[in-house]
N, C-alpha and C positions, 0 to 999 in steps of 0.2 A: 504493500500500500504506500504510496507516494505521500510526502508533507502535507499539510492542512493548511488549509488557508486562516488565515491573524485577523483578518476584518472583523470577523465577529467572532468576539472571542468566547460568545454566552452560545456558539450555535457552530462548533467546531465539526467540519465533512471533510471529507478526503478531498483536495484537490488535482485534480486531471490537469496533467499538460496542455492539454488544449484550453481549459478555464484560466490558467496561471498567462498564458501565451496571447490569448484573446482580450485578458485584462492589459496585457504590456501594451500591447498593439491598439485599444481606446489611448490608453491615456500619451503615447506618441502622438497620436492623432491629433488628440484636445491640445496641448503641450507642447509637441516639437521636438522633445525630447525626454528620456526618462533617465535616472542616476540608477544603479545596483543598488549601494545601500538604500535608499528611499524604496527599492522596490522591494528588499529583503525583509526592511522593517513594517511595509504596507501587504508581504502576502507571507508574512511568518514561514518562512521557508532560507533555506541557506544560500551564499552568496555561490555555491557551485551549483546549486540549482536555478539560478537567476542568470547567470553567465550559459547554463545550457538553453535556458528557454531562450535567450537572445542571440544566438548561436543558427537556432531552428529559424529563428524569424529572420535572421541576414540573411539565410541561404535561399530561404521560400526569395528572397528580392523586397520585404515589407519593411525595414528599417534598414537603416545604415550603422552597423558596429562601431560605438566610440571609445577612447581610454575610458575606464568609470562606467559608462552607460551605452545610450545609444540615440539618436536623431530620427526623426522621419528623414526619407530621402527626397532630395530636394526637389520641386519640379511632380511629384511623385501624383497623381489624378486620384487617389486615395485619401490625402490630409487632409484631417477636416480641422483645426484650429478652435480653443471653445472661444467662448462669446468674450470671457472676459482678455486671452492672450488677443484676439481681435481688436478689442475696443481701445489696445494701445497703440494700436498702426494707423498710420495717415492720420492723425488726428486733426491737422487742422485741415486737410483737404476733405473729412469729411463733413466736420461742422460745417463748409463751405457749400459742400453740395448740396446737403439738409436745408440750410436755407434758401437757393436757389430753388430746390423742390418745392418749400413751404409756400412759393409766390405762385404755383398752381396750384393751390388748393382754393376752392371755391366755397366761402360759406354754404351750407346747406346742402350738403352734396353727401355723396355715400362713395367713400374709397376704401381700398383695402392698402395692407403694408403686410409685406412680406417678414420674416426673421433678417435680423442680419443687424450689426453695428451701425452701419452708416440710415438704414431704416428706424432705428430706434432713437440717433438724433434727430431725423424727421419728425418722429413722434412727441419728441421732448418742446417741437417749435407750432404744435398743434395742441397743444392744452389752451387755447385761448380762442380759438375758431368756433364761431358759435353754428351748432344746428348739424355737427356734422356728426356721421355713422360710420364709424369705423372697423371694417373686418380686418382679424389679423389672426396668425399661426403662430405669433410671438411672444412668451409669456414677459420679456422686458418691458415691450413694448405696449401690453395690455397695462400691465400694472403703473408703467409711467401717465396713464393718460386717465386709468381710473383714479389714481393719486391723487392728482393737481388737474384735471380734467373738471370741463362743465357741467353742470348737471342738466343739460337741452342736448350734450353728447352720449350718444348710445355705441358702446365697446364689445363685439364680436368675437369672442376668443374662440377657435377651432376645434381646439380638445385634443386628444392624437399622444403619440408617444414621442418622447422629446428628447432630442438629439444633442449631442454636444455645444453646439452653438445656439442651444433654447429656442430652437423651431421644434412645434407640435407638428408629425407627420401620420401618414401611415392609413388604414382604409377610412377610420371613424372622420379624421380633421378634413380627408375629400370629399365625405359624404355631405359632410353640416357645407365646405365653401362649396359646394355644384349648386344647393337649392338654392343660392344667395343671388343678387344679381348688382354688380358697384357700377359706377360713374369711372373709375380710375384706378391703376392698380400700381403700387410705386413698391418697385422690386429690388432688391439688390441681390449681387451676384457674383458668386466664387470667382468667377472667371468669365472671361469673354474673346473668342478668337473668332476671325472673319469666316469660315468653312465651319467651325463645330457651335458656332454662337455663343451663347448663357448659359454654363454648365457650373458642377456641384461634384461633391466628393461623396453627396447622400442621395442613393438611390431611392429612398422612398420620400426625403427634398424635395427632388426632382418633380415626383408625382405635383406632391402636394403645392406646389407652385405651377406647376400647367393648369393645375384645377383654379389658381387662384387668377391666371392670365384670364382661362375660359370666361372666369366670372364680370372680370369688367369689358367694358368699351374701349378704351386706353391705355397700353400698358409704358410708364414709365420708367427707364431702369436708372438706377444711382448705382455709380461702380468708379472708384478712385482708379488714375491711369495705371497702377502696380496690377492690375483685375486682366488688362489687354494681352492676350498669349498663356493664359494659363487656363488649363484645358481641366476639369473635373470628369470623371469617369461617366456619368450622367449627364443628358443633352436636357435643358428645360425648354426654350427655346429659340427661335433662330433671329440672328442680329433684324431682319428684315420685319417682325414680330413686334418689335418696337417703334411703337409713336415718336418717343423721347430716350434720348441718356444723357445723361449729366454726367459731366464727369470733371478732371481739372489739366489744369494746361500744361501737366507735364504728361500726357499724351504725346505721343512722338506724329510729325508729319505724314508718316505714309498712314499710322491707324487711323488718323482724322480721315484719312480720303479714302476709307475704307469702311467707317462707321457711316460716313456724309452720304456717302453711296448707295447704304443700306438703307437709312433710317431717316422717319419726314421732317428731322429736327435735330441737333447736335447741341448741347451749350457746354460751355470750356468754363470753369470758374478760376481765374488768375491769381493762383493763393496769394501773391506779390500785392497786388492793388486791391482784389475784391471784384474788380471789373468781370461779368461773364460776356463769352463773345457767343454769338450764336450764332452756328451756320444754319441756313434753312431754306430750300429752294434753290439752294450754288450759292447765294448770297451770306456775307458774314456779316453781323450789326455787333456793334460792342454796346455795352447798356450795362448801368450803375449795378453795382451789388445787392441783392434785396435784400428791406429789412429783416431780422432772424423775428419769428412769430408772424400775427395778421395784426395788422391796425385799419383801423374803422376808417372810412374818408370821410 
């Protein structure tokens, strides 16, 4: 019989390689990377059993062996990142994009928002919009807006089983967003490449975000320019699918003529000045940065 897992220490089972192996491979995933000792001391098992289970997992191709521990492999259409090592990347290109998004939003209107960090500051700039109905699969997101939220705002949450980066997924959260029907759907996205589109590292993500495209009129995507060429295992879907993307102006030349090409609307937010430019129709307009939140006229 193989070592027991340490988690719970009032409910000791025998631990299978493949449980010990399957836990390493989450939390690479959520993380980036995991240490031996932290995994020693989190599945009560020895430091020659931790070096073999990560031994198994280099050779399978799912992590990358390091001194000490190990990394996801870079690049890898697997890593999913949780919500909170997210919300420390691009910070201020995304607060940028969330406000640029919040200038579509239309009092009185019924939109949805997808999971995702750069979504969830969206969210944080609509607690002040009055009259609107929000569906979402995101439990941050819910709770930001039922927190500090109106009470003329009515909050949709999915339900579903929830994934590293706090998206509700899975058959129940398709069921409840298919009967729904939004004005708008403001999404963000693992990745985005000209040929494979708006992909995801979560195959039942994936689902649950085409059911949430199907459900509005609209679809918006928010994706900081680091999103361009990074390909997730799962297609949600395709650049041409898109109304809109925001994104910020370190976007490289050719992906602009490539998104422009695709999609009925481009806007570039200038982390530098604030300025977004926006291509639309072949034409590019440069126009002020919008206020963060709605103000009344």
């Amino acid at each position: 019989m193989e070592e027991t897992l340490g988690v719970d220490a009032g409910a000791r089972r025998p631990a299978l390689a493949r449980q010990r192996q399957n836990l390493i491979l989450e939390r690479v995933r959520e993380q980036g990377a995991v240490r031996v000792a932290d995994l020693v001391r989190a599945l009560g098992v020895s430091d020659m059993t931790i070096r073999r289970d990560l031994e198994v997992l280099h050779d399978r191709g799912l992590i990358e062996k390091v001194h000490g521990g190990a990394t996801a492999i870079e690049g890898s259409a697997l890593f999913e990142p949780g919500f909170m090592v997210k919300s420390t990347l691009m910070q201020a290109e995304k607060t940028l994009i969330a406000a640029s998004a919040a200038g579509l939003v239309t009092p009185g209107t019924a939109i949805a928002l997808s999971a995702g960090t750069t979504t969830f500051e969206l969210a944080r700039r609509l607690t002040d919009v009055p009259g609107l109905t929000v569906l979402t699969n995101s439990v941050p997101v819910a709770d930001v807006l039922h927190r500090d939220g109106r009470t003329d705002q009515t909050i949709i949450l999915s339900g579903g089983v929830r994934t590293p980066s706090d998206a509700l997924v899975g058959p129940f959260a398709v069921e409840i967003i298919r009967s729904l029907h939004v004005d708008s759907v403001f999404m963000g996205s693992h990745g985005m490449d000209h040929r494979s589109g708006f992909t995801t590292p979560n195959i039942l993500e994936a689902e649950t975000n085409r059911a949430l495209i199907e459900a509005g009129r609209r679809l918006i995507v928010l994706a900081d320019h680091t999103k361009w060429g990074v390909i997730g295992i799962s297609s949600v879907a395709r650049l041409e699918d898109a109304d809109t993307i925001i994104t910020d102006s370190g976007l490289d030349t050719a992906a602009r003529g490539q998104i422009a090409s695709s999609v009925r609307r481009l806007m570039l937010v200038d982390c530098a000045t604030g300025e977004v430019q926006t291509i639309e129709g072949g034409e590019d307009n440069s126009t002020p940065a919008p206020q963060i939140g709605w103000q009344a006229s």
